[in-house]
mmCIF file of the protein (N, C-alpha, C, O) and its ligand, coordinates in Angstrom:
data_MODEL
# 
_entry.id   MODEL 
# 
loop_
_entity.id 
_entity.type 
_entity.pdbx_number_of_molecules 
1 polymer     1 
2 non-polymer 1 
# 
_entity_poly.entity_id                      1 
_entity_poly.type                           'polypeptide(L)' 
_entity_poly.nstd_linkage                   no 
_entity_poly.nstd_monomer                   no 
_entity_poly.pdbx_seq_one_letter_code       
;(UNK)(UNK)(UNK)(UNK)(UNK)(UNK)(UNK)(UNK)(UNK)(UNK)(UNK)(UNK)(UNK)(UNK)(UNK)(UNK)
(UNK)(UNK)(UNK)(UNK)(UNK)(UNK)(UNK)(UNK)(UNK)(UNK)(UNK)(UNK)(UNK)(UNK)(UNK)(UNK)
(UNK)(UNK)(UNK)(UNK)(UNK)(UNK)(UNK)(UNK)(UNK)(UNK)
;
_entity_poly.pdbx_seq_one_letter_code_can   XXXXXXXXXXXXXXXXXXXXXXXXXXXXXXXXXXXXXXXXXX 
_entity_poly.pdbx_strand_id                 A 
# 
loop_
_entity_poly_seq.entity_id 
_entity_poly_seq.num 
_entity_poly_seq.mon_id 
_entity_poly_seq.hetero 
1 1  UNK n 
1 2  UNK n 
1 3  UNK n 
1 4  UNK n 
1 5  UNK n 
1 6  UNK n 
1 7  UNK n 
1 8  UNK n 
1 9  UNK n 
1 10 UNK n 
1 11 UNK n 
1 12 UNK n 
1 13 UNK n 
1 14 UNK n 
1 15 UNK n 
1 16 UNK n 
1 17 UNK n 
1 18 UNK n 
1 19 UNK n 
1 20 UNK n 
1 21 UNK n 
1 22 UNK n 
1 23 UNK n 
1 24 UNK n 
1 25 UNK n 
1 26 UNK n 
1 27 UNK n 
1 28 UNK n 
1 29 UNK n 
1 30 UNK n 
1 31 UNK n 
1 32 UNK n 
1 33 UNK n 
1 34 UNK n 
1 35 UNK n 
1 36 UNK n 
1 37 UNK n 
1 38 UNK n 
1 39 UNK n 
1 40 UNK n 
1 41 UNK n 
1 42 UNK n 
# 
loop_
_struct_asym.id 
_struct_asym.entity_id 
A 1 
B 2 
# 
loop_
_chem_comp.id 
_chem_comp.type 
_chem_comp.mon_nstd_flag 
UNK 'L-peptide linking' . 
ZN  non-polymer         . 
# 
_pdbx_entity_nonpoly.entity_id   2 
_pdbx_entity_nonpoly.name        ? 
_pdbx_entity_nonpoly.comp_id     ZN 
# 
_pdbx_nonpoly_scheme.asym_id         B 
_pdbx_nonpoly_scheme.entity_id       2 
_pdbx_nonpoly_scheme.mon_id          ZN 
_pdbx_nonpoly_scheme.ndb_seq_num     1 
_pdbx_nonpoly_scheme.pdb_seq_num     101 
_pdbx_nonpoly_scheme.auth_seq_num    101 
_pdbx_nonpoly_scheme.pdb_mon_id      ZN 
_pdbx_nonpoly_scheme.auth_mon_id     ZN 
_pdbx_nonpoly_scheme.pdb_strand_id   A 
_pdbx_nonpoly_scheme.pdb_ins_code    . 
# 
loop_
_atom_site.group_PDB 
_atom_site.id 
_atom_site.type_symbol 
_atom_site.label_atom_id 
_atom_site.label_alt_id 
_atom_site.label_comp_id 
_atom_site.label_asym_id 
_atom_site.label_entity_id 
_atom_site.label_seq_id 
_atom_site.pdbx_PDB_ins_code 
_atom_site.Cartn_x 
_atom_site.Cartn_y 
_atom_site.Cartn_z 
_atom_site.occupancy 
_atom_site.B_iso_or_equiv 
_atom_site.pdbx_formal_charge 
_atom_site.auth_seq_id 
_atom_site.auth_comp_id 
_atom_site.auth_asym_id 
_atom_site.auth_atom_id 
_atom_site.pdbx_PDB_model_num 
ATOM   1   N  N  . UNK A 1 1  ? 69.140 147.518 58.276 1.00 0.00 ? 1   UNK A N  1 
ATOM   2   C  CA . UNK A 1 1  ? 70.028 146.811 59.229 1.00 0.00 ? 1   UNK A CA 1 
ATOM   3   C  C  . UNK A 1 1  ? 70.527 147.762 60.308 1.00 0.00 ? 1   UNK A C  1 
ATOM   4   O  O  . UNK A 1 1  ? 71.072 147.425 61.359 1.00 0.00 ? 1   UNK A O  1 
ATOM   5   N  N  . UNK A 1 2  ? 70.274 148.951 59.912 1.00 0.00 ? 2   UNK A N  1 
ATOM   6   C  CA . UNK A 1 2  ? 71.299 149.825 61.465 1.00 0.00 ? 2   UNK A CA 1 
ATOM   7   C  C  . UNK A 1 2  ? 70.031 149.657 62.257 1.00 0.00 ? 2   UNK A C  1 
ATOM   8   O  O  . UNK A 1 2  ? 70.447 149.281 63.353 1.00 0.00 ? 2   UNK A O  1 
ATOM   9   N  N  . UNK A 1 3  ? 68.680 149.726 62.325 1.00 0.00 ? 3   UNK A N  1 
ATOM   10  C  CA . UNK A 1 3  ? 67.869 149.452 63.290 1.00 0.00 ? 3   UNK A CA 1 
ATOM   11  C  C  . UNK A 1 3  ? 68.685 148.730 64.042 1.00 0.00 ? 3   UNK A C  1 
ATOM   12  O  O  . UNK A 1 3  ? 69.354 149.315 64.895 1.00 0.00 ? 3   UNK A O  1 
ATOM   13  N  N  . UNK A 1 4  ? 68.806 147.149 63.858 1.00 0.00 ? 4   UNK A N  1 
ATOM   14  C  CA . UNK A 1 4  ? 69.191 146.270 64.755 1.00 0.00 ? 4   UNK A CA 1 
ATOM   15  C  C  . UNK A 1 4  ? 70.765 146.670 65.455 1.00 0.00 ? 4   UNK A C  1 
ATOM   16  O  O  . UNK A 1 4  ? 70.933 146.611 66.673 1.00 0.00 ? 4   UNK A O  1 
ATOM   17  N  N  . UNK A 1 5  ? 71.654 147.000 64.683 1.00 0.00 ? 5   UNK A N  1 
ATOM   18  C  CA . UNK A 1 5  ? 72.678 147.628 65.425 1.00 0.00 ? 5   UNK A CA 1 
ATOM   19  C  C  . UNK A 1 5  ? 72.312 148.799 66.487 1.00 0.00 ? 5   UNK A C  1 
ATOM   20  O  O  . UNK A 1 5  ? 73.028 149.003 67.467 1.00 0.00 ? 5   UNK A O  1 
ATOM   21  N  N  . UNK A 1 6  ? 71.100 149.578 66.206 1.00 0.00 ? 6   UNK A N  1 
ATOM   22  C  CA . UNK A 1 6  ? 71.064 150.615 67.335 1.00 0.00 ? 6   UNK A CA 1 
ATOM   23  C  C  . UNK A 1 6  ? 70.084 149.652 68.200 1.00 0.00 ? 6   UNK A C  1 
ATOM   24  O  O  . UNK A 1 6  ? 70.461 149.580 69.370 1.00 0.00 ? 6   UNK A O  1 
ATOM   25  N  N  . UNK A 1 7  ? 69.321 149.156 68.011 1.00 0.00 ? 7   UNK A N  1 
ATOM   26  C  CA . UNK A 1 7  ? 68.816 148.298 69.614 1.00 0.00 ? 7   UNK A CA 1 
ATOM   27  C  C  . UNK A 1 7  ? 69.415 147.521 70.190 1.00 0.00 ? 7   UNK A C  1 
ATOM   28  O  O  . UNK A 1 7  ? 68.938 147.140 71.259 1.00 0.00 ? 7   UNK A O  1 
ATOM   29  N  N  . UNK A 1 8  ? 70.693 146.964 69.736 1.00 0.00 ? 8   UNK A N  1 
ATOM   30  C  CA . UNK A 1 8  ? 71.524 146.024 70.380 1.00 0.00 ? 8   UNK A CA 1 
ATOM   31  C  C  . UNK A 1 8  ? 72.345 147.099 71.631 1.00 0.00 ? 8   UNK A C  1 
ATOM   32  O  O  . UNK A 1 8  ? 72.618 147.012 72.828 1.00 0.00 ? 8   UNK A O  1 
ATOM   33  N  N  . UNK A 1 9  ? 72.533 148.193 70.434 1.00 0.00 ? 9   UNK A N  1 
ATOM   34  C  CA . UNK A 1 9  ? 73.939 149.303 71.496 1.00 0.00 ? 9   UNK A CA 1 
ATOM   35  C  C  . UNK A 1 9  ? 72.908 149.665 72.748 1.00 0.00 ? 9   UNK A C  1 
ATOM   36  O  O  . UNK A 1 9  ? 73.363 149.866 73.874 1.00 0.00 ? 9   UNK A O  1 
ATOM   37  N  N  . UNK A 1 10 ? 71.288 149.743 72.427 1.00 0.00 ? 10  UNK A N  1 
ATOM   38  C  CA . UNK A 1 10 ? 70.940 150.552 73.427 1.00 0.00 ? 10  UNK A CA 1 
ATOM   39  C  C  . UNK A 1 10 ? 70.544 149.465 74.907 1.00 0.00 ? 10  UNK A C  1 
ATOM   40  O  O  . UNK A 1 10 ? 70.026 149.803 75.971 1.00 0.00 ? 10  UNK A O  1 
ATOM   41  N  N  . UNK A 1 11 ? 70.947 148.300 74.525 1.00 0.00 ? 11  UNK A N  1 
ATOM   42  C  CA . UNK A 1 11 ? 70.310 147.033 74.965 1.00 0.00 ? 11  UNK A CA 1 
ATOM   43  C  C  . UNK A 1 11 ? 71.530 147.625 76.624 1.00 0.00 ? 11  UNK A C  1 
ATOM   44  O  O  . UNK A 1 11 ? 72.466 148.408 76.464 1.00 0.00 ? 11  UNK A O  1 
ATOM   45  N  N  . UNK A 1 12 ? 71.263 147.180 77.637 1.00 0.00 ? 12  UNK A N  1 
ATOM   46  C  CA . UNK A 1 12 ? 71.943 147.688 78.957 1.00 0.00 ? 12  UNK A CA 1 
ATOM   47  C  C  . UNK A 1 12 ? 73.343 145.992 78.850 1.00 0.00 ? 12  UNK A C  1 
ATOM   48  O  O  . UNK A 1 12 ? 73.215 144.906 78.284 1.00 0.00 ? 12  UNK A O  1 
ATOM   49  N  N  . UNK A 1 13 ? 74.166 146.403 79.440 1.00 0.00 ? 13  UNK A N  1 
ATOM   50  C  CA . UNK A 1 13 ? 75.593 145.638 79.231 1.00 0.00 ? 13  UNK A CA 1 
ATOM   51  C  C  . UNK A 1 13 ? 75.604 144.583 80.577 1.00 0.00 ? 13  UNK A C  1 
ATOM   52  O  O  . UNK A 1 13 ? 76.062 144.816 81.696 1.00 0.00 ? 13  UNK A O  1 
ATOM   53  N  N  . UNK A 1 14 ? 74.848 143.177 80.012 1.00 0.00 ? 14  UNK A N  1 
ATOM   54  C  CA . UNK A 1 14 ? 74.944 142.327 81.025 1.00 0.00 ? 14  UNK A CA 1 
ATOM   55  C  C  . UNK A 1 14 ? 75.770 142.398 82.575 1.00 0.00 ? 14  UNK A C  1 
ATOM   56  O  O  . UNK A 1 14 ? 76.852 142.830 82.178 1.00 0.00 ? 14  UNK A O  1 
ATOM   57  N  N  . UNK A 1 15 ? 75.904 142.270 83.825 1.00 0.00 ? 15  UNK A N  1 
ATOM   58  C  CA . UNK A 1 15 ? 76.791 142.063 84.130 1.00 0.00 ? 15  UNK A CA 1 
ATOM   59  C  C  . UNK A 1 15 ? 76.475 140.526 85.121 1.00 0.00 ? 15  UNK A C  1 
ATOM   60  O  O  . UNK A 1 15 ? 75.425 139.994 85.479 1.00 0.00 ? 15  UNK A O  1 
ATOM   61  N  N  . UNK A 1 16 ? 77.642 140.239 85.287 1.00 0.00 ? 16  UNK A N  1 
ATOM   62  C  CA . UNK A 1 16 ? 77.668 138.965 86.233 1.00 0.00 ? 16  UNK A CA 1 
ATOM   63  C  C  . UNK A 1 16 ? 77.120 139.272 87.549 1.00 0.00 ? 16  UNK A C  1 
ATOM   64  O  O  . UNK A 1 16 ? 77.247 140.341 88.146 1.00 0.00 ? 16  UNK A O  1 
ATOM   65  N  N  . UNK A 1 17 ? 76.452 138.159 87.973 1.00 0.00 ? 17  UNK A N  1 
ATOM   66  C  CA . UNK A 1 17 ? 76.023 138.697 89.413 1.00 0.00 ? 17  UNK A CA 1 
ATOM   67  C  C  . UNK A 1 17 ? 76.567 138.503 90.964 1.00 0.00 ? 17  UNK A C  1 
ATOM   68  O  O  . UNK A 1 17 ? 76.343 138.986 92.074 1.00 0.00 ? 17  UNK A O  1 
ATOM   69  N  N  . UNK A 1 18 ? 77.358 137.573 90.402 1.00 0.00 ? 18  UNK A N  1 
ATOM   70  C  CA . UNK A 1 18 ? 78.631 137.320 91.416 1.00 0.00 ? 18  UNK A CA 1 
ATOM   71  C  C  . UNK A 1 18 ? 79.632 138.392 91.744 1.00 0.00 ? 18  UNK A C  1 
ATOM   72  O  O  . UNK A 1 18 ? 79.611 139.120 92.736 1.00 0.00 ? 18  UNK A O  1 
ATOM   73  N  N  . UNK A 1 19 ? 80.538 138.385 90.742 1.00 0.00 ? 19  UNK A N  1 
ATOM   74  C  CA . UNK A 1 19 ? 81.751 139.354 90.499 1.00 0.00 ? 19  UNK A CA 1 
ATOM   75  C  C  . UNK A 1 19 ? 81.557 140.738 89.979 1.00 0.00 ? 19  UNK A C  1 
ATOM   76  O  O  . UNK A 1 19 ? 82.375 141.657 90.010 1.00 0.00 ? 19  UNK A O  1 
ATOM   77  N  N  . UNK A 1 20 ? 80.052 140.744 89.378 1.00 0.00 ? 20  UNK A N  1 
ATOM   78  C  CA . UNK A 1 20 ? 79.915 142.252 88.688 1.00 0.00 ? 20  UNK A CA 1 
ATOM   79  C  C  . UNK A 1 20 ? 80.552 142.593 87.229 1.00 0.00 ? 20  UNK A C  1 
ATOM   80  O  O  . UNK A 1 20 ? 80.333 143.594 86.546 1.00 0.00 ? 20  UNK A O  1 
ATOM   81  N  N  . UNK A 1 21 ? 81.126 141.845 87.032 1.00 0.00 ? 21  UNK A N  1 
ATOM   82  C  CA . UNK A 1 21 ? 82.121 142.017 85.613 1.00 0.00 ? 21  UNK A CA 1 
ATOM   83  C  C  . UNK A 1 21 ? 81.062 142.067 84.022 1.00 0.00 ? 21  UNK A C  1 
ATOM   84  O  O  . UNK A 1 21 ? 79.949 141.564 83.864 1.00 0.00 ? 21  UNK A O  1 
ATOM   85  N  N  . UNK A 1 22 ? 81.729 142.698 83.223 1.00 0.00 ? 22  UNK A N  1 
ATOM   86  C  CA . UNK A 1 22 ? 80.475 142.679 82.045 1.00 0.00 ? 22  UNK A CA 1 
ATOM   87  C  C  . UNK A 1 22 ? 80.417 141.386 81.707 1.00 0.00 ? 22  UNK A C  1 
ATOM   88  O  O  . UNK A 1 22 ? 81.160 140.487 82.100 1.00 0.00 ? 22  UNK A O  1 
ATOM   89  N  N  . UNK A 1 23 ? 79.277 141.298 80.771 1.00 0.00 ? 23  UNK A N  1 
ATOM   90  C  CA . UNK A 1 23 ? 79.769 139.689 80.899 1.00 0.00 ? 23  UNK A CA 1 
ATOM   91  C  C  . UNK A 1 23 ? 79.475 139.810 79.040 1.00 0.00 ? 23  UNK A C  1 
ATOM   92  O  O  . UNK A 1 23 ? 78.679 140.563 78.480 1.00 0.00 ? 23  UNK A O  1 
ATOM   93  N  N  . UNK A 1 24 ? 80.122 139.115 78.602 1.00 0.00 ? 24  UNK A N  1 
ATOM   94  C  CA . UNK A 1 24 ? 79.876 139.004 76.475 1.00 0.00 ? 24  UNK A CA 1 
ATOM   95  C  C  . UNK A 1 24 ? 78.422 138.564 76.240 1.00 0.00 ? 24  UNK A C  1 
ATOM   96  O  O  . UNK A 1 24 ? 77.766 137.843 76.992 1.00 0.00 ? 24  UNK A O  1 
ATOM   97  N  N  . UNK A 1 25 ? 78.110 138.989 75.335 1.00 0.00 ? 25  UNK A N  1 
ATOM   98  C  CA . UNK A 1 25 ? 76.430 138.589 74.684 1.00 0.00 ? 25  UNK A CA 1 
ATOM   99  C  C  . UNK A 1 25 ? 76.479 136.859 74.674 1.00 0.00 ? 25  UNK A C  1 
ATOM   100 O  O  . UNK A 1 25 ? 75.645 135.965 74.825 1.00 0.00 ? 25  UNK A O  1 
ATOM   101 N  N  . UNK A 1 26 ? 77.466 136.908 74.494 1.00 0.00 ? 26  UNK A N  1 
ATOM   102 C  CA . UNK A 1 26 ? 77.510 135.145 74.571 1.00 0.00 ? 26  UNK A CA 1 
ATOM   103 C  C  . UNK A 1 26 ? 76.931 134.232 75.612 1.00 0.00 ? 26  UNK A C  1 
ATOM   104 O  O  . UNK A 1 26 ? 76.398 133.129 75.489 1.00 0.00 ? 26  UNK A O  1 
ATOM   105 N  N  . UNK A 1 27 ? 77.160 134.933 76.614 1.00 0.00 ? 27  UNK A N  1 
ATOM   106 C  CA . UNK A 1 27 ? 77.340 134.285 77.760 1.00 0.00 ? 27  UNK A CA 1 
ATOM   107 C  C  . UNK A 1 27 ? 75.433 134.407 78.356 1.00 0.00 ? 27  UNK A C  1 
ATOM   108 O  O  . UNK A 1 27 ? 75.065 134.251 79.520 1.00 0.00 ? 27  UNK A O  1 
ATOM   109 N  N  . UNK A 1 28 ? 74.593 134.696 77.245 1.00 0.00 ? 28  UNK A N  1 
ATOM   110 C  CA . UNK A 1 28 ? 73.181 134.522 77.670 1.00 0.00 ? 28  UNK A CA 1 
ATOM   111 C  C  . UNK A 1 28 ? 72.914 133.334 78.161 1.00 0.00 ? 28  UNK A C  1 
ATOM   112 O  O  . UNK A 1 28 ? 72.017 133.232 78.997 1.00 0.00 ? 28  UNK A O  1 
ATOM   113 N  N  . UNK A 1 29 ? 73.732 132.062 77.684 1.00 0.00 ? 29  UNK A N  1 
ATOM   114 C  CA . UNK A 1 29 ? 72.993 130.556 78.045 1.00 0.00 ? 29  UNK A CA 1 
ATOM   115 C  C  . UNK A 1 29 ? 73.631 130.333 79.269 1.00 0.00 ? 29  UNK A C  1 
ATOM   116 O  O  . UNK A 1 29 ? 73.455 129.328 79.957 1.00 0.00 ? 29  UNK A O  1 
ATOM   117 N  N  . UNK A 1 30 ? 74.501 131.426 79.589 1.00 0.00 ? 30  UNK A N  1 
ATOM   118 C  CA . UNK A 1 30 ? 74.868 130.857 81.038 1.00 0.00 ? 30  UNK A CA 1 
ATOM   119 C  C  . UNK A 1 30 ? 74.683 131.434 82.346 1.00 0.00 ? 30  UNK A C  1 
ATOM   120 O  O  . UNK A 1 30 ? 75.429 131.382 83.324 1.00 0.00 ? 30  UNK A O  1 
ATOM   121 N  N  . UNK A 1 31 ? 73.279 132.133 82.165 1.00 0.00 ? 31  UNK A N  1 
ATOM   122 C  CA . UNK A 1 31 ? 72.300 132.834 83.270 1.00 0.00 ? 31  UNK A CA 1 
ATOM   123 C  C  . UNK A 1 31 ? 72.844 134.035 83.209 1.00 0.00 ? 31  UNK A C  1 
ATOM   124 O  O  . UNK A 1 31 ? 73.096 134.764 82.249 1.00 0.00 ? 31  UNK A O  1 
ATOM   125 N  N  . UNK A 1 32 ? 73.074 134.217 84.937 1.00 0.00 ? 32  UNK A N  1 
ATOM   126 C  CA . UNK A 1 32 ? 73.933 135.197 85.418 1.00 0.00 ? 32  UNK A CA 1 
ATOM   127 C  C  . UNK A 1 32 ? 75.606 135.766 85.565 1.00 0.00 ? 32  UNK A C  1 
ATOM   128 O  O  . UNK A 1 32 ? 76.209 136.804 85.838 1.00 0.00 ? 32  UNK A O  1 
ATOM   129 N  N  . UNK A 1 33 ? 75.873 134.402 85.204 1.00 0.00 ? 33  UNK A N  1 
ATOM   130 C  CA . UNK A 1 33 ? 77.354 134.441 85.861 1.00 0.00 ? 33  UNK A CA 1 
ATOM   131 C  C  . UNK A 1 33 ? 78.391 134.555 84.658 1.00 0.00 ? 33  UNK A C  1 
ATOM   132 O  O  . UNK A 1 33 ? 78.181 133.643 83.858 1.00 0.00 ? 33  UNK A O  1 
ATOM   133 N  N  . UNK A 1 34 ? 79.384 135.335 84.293 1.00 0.00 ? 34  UNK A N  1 
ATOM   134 C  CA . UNK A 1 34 ? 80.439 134.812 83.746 1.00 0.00 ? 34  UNK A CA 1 
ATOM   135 C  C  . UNK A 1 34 ? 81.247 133.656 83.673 1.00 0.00 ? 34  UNK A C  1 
ATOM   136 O  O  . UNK A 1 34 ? 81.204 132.695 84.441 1.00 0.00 ? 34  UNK A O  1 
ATOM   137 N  N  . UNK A 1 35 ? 82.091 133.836 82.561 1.00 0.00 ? 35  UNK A N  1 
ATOM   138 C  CA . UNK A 1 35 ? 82.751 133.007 82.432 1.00 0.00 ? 35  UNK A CA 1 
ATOM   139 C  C  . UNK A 1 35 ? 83.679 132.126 83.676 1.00 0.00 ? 35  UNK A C  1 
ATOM   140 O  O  . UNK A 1 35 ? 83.834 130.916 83.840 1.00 0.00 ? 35  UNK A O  1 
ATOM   141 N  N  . UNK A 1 36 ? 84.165 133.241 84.393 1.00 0.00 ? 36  UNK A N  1 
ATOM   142 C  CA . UNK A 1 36 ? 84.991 133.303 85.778 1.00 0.00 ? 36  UNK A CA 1 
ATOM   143 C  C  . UNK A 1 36 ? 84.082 132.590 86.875 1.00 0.00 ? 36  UNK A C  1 
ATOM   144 O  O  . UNK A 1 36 ? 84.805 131.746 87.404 1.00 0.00 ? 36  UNK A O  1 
ATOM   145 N  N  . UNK A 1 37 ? 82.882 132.561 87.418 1.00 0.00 ? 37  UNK A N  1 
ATOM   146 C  CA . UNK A 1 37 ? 81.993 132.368 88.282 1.00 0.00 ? 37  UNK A CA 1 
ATOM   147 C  C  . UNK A 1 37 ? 81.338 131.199 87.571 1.00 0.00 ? 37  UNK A C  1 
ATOM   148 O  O  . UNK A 1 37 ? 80.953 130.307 88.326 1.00 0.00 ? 37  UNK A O  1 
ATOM   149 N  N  . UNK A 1 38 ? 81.132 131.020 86.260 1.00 0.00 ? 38  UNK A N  1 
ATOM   150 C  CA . UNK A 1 38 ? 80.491 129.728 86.218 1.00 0.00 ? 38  UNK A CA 1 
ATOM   151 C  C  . UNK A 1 38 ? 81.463 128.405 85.503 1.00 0.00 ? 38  UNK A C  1 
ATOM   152 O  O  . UNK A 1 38 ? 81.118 127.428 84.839 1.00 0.00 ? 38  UNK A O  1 
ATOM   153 N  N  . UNK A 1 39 ? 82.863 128.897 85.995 1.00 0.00 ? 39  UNK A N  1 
ATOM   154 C  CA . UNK A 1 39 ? 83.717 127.297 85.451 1.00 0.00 ? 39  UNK A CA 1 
ATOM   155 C  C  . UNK A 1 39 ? 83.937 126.755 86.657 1.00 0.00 ? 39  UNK A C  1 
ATOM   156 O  O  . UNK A 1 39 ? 84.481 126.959 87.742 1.00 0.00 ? 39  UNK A O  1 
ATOM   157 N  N  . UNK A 1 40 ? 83.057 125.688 85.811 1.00 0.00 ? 40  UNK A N  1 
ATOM   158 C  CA . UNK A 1 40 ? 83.387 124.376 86.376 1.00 0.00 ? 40  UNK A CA 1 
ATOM   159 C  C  . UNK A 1 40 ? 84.435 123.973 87.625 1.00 0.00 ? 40  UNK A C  1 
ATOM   160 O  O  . UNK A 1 40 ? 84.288 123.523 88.761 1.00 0.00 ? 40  UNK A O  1 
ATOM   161 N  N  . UNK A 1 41 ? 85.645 124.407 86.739 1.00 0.00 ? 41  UNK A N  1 
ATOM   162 C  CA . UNK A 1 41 ? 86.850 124.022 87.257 1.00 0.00 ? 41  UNK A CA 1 
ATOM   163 C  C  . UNK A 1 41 ? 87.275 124.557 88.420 1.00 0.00 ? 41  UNK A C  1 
ATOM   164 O  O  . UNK A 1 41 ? 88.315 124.292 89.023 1.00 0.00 ? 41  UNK A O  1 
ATOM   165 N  N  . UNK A 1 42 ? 86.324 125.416 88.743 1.00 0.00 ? 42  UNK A N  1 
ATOM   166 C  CA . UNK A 1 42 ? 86.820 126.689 90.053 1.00 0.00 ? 42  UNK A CA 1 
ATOM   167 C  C  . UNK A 1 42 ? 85.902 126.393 91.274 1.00 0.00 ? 42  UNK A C  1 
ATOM   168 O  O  . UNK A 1 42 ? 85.996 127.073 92.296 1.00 0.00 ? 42  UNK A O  1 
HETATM 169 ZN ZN . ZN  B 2 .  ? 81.531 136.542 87.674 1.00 0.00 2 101 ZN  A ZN 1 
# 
């Protein structure tokens, strides 16, 4: 299991392409953009 923990750390740290901000592993289904740049509400 540390394999996968060391290819994740070495994996480069998303960032948004709007704002530049890191963006969480989470945020893969939501392209490029963070959380901030891709709500809706804004
Ligand atoms: Zn953004």
């Amino acid at each position: 299991m540390k394999n996968v923990v060391e290819f994740f750390r070495s994996l480069p740290k998303k960032k948004c392409h709007t704002c530049g901000n890191d963006m969480n592993e989470q945020a893969d289904c939501y392209g490029n953009l963070c959380d901030e740049c891709d709500h809706p509400a804004r």
